[in-house]
Structure formats: C-alpha cells, structure tokens
DRENVEXKOL-623959 format. One record per residue (C-alpha): residue in three letters; x, z, y. Coordinates in steps of 0.25 Angstrom, whole numbers, plus 2048, in hexadecimal, padded with zeros to 3 digits. Each point is the difference from the previous one (the first is absolute). Layout:
// DRENVEXKOL-623959
+---------+-----+-----+-----+
! residuo !   x !   z !   y !
+---------+-----+-----+-----+
!     ALA !   X !   Z !   Y !
...
+---------+-----+-----+-----+
// end
This chain:
// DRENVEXKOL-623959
+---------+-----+-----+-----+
! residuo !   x !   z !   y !
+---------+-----+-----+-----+
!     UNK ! 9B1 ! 401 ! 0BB !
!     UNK ! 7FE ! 80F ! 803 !
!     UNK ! 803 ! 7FD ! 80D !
!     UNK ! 7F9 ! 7F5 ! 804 !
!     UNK ! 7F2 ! 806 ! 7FA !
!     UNK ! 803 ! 80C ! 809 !
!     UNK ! 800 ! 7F7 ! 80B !
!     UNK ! 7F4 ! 7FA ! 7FE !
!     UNK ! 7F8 ! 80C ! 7FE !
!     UNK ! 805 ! 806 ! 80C !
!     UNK ! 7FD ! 7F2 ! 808 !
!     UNK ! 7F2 ! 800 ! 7FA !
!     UNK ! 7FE ! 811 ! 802 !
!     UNK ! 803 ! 7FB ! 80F !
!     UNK ! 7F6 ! 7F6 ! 801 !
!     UNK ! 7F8 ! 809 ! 7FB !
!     UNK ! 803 ! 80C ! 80A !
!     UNK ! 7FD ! 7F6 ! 80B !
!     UNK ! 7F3 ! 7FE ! 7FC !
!     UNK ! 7FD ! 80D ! 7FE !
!     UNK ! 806 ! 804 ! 80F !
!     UNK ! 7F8 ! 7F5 ! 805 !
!     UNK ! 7F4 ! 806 ! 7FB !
!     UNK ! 801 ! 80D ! 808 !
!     UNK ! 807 ! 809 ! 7F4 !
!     UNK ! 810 ! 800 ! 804 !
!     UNK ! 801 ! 80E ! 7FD !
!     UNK ! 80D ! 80A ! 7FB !
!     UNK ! 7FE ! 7FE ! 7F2 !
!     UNK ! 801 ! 7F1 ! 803 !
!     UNK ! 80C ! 7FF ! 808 !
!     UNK ! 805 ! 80A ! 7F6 !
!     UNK ! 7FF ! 7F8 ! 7F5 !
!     UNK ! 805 ! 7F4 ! 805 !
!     UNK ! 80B ! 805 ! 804 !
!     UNK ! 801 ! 807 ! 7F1 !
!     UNK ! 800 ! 7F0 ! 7FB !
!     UNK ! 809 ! 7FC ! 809 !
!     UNK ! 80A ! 80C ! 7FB !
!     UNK ! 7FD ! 7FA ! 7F3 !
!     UNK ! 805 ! 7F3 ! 801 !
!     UNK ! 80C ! 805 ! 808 !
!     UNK ! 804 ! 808 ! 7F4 !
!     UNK ! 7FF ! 7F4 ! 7F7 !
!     UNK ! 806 ! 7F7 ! 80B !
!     UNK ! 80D ! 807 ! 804 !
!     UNK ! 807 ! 803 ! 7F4 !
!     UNK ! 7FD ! 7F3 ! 7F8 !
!     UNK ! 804 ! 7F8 ! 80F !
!     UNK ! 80F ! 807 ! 800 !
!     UNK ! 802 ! 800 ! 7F2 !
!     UNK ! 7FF ! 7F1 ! 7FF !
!     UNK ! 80A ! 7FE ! 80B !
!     UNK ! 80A ! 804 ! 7F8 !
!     UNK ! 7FD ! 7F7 ! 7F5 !
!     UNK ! 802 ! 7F4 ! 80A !
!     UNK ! 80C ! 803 ! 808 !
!     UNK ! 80C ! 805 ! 7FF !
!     UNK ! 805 ! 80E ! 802 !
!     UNK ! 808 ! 7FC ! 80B !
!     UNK ! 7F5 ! 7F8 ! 806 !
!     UNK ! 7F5 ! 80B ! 7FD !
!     UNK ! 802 ! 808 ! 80D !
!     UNK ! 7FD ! 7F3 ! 807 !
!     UNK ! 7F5 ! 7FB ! 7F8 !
!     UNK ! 7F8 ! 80F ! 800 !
!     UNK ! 804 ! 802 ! 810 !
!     UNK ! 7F8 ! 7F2 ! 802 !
!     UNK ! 7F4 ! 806 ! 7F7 !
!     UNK ! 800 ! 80B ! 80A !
!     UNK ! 800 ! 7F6 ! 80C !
!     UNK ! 7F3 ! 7FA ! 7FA !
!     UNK ! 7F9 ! 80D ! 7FE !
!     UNK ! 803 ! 806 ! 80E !
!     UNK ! 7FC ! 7F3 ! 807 !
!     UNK ! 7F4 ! 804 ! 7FB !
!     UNK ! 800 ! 80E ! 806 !
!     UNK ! 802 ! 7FA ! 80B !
!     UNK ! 7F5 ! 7F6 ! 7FF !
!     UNK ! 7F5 ! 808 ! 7F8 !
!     UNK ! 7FF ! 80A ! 80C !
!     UNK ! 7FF ! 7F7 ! 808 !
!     UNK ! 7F4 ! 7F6 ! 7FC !
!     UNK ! 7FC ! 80E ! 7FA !
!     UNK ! 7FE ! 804 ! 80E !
!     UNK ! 7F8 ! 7F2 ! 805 !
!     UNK ! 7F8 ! 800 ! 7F4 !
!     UNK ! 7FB ! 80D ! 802 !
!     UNK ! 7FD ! 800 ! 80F !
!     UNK ! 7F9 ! 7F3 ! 800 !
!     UNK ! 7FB ! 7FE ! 7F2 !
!     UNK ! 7FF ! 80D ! 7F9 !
!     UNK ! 804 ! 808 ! 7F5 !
!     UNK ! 7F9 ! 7F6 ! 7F7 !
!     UNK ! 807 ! 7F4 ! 805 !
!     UNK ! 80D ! 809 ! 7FC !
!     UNK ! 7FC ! 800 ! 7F2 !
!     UNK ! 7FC ! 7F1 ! 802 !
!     UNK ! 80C ! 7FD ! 805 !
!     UNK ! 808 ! 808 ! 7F4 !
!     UNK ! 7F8 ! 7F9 ! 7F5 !
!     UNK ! 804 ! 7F3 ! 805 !
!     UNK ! 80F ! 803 ! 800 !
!     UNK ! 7FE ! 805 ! 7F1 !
!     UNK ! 7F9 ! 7F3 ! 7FC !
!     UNK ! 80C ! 7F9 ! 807 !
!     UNK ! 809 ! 809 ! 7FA !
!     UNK ! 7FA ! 7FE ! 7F2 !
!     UNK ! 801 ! 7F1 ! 801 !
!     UNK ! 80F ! 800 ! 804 !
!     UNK ! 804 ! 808 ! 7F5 !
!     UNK ! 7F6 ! 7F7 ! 7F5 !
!     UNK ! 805 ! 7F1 ! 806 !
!     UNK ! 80D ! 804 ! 808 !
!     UNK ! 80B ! 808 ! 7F9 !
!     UNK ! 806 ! 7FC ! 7F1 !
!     UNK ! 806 ! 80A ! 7F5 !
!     UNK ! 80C ! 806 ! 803 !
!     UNK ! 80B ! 809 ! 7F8 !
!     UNK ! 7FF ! 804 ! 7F2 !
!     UNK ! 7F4 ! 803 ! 7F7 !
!     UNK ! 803 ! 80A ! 7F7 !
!     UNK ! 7F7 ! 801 ! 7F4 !
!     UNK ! 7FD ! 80D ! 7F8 !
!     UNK ! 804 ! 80A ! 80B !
!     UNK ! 7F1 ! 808 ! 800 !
!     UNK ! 804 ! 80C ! 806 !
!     UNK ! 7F3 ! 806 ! 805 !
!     UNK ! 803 ! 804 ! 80F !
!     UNK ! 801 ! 80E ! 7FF !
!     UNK ! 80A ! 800 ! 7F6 !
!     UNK ! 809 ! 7F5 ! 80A !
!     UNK ! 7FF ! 80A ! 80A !
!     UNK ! 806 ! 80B ! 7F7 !
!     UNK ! 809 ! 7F9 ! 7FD !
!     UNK ! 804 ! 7FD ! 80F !
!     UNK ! 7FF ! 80F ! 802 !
!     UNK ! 80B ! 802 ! 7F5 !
!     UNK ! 80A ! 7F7 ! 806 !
!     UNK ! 7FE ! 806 ! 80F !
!     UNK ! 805 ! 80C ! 7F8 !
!     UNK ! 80C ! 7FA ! 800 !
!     UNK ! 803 ! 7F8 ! 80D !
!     UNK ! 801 ! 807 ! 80B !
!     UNK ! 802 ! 7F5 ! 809 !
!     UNK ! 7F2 ! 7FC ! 7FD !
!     UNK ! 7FB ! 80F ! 802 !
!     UNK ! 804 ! 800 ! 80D !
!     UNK ! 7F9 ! 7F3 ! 804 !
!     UNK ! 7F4 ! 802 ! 7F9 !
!     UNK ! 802 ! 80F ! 809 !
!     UNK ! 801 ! 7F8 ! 80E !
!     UNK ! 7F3 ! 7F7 ! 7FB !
!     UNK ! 7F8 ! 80F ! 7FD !
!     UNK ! 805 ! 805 ! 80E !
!     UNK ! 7FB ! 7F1 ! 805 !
!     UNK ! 7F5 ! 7FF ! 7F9 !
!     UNK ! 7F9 ! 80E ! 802 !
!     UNK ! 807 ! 804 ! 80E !
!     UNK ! 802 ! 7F3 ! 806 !
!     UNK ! 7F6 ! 7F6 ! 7FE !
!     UNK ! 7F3 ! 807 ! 800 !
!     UNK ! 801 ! 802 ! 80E !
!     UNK ! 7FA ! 7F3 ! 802 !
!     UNK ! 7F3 ! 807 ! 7FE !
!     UNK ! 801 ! 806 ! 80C !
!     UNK ! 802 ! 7F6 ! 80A !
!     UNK ! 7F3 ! 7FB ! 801 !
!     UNK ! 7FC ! 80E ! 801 !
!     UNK ! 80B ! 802 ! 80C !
!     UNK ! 7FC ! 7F0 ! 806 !
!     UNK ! 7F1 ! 804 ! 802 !
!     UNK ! 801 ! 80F ! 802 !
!     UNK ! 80D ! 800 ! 80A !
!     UNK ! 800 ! 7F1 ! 804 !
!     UNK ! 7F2 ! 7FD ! 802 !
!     UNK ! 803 ! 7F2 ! 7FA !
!     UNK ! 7F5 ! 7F7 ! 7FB !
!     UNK ! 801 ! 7FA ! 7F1 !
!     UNK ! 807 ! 7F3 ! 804 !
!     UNK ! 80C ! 806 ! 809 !
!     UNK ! 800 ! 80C ! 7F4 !
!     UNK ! 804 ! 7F5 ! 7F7 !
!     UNK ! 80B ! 7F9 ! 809 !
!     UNK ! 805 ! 80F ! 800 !
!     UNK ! 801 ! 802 ! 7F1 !
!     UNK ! 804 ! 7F1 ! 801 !
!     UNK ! 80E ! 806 ! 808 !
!     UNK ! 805 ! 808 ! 7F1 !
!     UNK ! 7FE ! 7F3 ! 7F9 !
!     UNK ! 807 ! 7F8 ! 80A !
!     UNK ! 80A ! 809 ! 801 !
!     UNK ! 800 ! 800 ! 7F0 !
!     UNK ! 802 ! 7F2 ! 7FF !
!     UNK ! 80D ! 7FE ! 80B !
!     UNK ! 807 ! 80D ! 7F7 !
!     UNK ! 7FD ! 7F6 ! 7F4 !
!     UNK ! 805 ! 7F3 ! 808 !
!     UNK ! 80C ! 809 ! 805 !
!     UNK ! 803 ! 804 ! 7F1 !
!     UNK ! 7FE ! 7F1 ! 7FB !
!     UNK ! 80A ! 7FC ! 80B !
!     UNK ! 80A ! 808 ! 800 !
!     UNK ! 801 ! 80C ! 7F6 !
!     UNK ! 80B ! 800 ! 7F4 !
!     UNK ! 7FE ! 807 ! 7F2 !
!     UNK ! 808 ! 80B ! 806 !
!     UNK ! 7F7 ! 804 ! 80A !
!     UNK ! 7F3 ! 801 ! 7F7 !
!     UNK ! 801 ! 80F ! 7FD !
!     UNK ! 803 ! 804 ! 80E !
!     UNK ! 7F4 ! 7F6 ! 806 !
!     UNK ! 7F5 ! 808 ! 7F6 !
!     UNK ! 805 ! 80D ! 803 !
!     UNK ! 802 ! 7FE ! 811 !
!     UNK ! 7F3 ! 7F7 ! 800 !
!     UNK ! 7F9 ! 80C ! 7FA !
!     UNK ! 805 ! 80A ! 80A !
!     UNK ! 7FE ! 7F5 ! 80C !
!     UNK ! 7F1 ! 800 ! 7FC !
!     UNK ! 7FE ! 810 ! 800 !
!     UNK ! 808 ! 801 ! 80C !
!     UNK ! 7F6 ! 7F4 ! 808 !
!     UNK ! 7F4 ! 806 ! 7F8 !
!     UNK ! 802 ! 80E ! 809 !
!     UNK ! 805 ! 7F8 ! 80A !
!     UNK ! 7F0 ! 7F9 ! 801 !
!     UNK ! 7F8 ! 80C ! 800 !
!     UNK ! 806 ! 805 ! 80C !
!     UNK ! 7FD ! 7F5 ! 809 !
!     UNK ! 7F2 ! 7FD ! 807 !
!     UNK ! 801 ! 7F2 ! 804 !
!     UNK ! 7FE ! 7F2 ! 7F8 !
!     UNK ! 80F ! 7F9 ! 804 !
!     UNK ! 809 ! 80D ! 7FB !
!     UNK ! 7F6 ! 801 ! 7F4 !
!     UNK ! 802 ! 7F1 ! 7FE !
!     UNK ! 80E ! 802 ! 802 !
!     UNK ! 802 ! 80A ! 7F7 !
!     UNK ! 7F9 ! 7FA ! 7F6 !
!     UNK ! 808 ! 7F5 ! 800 !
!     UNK ! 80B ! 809 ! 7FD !
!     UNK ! 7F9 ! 807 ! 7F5 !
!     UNK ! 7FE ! 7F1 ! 7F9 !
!     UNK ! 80F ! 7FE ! 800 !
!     UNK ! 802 ! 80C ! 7F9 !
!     UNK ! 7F6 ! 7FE ! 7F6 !
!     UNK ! 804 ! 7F1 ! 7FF !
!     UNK ! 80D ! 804 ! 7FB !
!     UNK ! 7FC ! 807 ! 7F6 !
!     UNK ! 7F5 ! 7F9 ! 7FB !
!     UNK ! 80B ! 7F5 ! 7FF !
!     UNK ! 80A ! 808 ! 7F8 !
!     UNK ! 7F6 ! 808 ! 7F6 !
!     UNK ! 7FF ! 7F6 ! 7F6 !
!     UNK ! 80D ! 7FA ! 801 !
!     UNK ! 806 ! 80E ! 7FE !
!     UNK ! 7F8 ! 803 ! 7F4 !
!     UNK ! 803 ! 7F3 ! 7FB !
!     UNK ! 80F ! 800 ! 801 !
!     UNK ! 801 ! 810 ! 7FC !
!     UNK ! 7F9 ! 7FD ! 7F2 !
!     UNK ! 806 ! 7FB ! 7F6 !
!     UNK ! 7F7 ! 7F0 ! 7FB !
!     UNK ! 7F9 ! 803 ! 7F6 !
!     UNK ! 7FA ! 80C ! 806 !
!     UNK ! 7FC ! 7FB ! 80D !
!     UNK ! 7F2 ! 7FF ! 7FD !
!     UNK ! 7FF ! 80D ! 7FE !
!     UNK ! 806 ! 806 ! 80B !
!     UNK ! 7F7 ! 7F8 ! 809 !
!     UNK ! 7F4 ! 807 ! 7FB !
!     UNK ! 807 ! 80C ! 801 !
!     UNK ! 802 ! 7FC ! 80F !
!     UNK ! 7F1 ! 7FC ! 801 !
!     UNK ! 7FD ! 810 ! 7FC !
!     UNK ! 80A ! 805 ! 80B !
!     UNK ! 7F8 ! 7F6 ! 80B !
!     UNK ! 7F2 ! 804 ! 7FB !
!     UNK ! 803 ! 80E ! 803 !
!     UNK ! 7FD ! 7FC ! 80F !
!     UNK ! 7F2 ! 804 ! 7FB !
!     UNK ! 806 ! 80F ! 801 !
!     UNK ! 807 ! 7FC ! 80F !
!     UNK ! 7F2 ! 7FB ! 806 !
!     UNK ! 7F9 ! 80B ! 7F8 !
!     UNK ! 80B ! 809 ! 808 !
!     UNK ! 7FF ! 7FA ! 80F !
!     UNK ! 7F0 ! 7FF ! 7FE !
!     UNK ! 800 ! 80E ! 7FE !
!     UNK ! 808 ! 806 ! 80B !
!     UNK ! 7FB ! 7F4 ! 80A !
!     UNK ! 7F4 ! 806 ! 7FD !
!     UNK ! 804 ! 80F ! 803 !
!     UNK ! 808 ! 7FD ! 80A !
!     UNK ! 7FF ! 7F2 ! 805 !
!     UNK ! 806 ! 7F4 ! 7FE !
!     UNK ! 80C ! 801 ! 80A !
!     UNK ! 805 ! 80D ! 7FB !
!     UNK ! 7FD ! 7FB ! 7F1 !
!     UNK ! 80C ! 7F5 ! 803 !
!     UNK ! 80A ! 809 ! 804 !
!     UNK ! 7FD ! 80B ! 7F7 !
!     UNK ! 801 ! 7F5 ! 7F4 !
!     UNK ! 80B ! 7F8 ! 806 !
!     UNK ! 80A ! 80D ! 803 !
!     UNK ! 7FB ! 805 ! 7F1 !
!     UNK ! 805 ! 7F1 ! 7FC !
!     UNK ! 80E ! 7FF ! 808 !
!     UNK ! 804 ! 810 ! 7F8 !
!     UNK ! 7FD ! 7FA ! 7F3 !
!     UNK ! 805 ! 7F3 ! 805 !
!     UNK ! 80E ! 809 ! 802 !
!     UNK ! 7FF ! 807 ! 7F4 !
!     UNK ! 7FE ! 7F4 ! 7F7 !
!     UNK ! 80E ! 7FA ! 806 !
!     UNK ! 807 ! 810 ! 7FD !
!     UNK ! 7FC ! 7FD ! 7F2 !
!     UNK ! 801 ! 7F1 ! 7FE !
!     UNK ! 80C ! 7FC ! 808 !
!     UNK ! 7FF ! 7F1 ! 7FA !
!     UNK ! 7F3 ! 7FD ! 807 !
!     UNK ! 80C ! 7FE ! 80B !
!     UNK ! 80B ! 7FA ! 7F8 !
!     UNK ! 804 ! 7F1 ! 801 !
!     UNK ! 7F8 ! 7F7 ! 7F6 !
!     UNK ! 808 ! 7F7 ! 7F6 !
!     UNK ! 7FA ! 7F5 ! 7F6 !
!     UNK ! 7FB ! 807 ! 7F3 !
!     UNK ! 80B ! 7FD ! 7F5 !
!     UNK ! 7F5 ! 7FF ! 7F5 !
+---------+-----+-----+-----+
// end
C-alpha cells in the first residue's frame, strides 16, 4: 500500500512539474525536487520488490527470478534515455514530466488491477524501521560474507555509478551532441546493462555469482576511465556499452546475494540495510560534482574511478569471499 501511494504521489508531483515547466518556471529547485521524489519512491521500491522475490521462488530459482528483474529495470535504462532524449529536443522539458506522470498513472493501475498477493503475511511484527535496521546492522556484525558484499555495493555505489552524472556534461561539453543523440549515448550503458543481464539469465551458474558482482564491478571502473579519455561519439558509445555490462552484472547479483547470505527471517532487514549502502550514491555525486567542478568533468572520472578500483582492491584484501564460489544457503 505504501507503495502504491508513493507512486501515485510522485505520478501526480510530475503532472504537476510539467505544468509548472510549461509555464515558464522549470528552475533548479524544480528538477531538484523531482529528482528528490523520485529517490523517494526508489527507496520504498527497491527493497520491498527484492524481498518479495524470495517469498515466491525458490532459492535455487531466486538467482534467476532477481537476474530477470534486473533485465526489466535495464531495459528501461536503455529506453528512459532514449525517449528522454526525443522528448526533450522536440517537446520540451515539460513534455518530460508529462511523459513520466503518464507512466506513473500506468504503473499505478497495473499494480491496483494487475498483480494478486504473494507470500506470507505475517501478523504482529511492528517493528518500527529504524529498529529493523539495527537489527540488520547487528547481524552484519557477524557475517562477513555479507560485509564484503554490502563493501563492493559502497565502492559501486559511491565510485562507480555516479559517474553517470558526468556524461551529459562530457556529451555536450567534449562531444557537442544535441539532447536526442545525448540520449542514444546514455542509451549505450543501458544497452550494455541489459545484454550482461540477458548473458547472466542465459548462461551463469550459482557458482559464478560472487565472481560476476565483484569483476562486473571492476569492468565498470575500468570502462568508466576508459570514456573520459576519449573525444568522439562511437568509442564513448562503445565504452559505454562496456561500462553497462559491468554494471548489469552487478545489479543482477546484488539482490540475490544479499538474499542467499542472510539467513529467512532476516531478509527484510538486510534489504534496508542494502537500501542505506545504495543511498549513499548521494555522497559519490556529491563527490564527482565537486571535483567536475574544480577540475572538470574528464579528470573528475578518472580521479573517482582510480580512487574506486584501490578501494575496489583493498575491499577484496580484506573480504576474499566477495570472490569465492557461491553455494545454496543451507537455512
């Protein structure tokens, strides 16, 4: 339910942006806040979406089951860009919002008239929110395998990912490119993202999970200094694409590591605790904004892609399990 209202606040905030863009007063504050909202909903929709997986599927099919979740979600990376790009150019950052309110109604209406209840209900558990994530906190204490995971998601998530701010910066800046072919190359990291996925869905075995998260991780640093060095639109696509397939993997394997390292009836828990490591991507952009400022957008990459790939290092030295084989939970 919390999740649904989310939705529709943010669908009908959108609405609301776009008319308000239309009318002449698309300022920062405005972008900023519906980027705000939409960070909101995320933080409601990501650890609720994973932790239901695990109450439908079986372990052994969970890997499976997440990995296809991730294929959806990068399909749309692919996508968003893209029709972000068109809509822009030829309709303006109001037909943007328009454009986003409408897939919040559609979304709304799916989950109202199109999914049924799944899992258990379980009665009496009102544990406020903070106390479920000390208690998630408590047991990270004690398992080291998901220290080192939750690790690789901070490196990720505050070295790797933000960088993506700084490609439309490098396509407009270094590129020259217009809003629609800037969209077909942001498009590139989702396309990328979604063939690691399909690759993962195909072909990878439980075994190789661990190893997927941790090298994905690495590939997308690695690609990420790779695209600051270049000045033209096929290597940047190219390496984008690169950068995607790093990132799909792990996205693919997050969840289902998390998942398959904590033990049942603590799942839920852990998954806020993951949301917590994610939302620290606040500190990454904070981070790259900061030094693409100072020192421009091309040496911010490399400065926070070398900084990523030592602590990258470092977080393996200490959690060699982030590169052992993965085996079903025997809980």
């Amino acid at each position: 339910v919390l999740l649904l209202v989310s939705m529709l606040v943010v669908g009908v905030a959108s609405l609301w942006f776009g008319v308000m863009a239309l009318n002449g007063h698309a300022t920062l504050w405005l972008l900023s806040a519906s980027a705000l909202l939409n960070g909101l909903l995320w933080a409601f929709d990501n650890p609720v979406r994973r932790t239901l997986f695990a109450d439908v599927v079986t372990p052994a099919q969970l890997g499976s089951a997440m990995t296809l979740d991730s294929v959806t979600s990068n399909s749309t990376r692919f996508v968003g860009p893209v029709f972000g790009g068109l809509f822009l150019e030829y309709a303006g950052i109001h037909g943007v919002f328009f454009l986003g309110s409408l897939l919040y109604a559609v979304a709304t209406l799916i989950m109202l008239f199109g999914t049924r209840v799944a899992g258990s209900q379980k009665l009496g558990g009102g544990s406020s929110v903070f106390s479920s994530l000390l208690n998630g906190f408590r047991l990270l204490r004690k398992e080291r395998t998901l220290q080192g995971v939750l690790a690789v998601t901070l490196v990720f998530n505050v070295w790797g990912f933000p960088f993506v701010s700084m490609i439309p910066v490098i396509g407009k800046e270094v590129l020259g490119l217009t809003p629609l072919p800037l969209g077909v190359l942001m498009g590139a990291e989702g396309v990328g993202a979604l063939s690691g996925a399909l690759l993962i869905l195909a072909f990878a075995e439980l075994r190789h999970y661990r190893y997927l998260y941790t090298y994905g991780t690495f590939l997308c640093l690695v690609m990420a200094f790779a695209f600051s060095q270049v000045e033209s639109f096929l290597p940047a696509a190219g390496f984008l694409f690169l950068v995607g397939v790093g990132a799909g993997c792990f996205s693919a394997m997050q969840g289902v590591l998390v998942m398959l390292c904590t033990p049942v009836e603590a799942r839920g828990r852990m998954m806020g605790v993951l949301s917590v490591c994610i939302g620290l991507c606040t500190v990454g952009f904070l981070h790259i904004g900061l030094l693409g400022n100072w020192l421009g957008a091309e040496l911010a990459i490399v400065i926070c892609t070398v900084e990523g790939f030592l602590v990258l290092l470092l977080v393996c030295r200490l959690w060699p399990e982030v590169l052992a084989s993965q085996t079903l939970p025997d809980r």
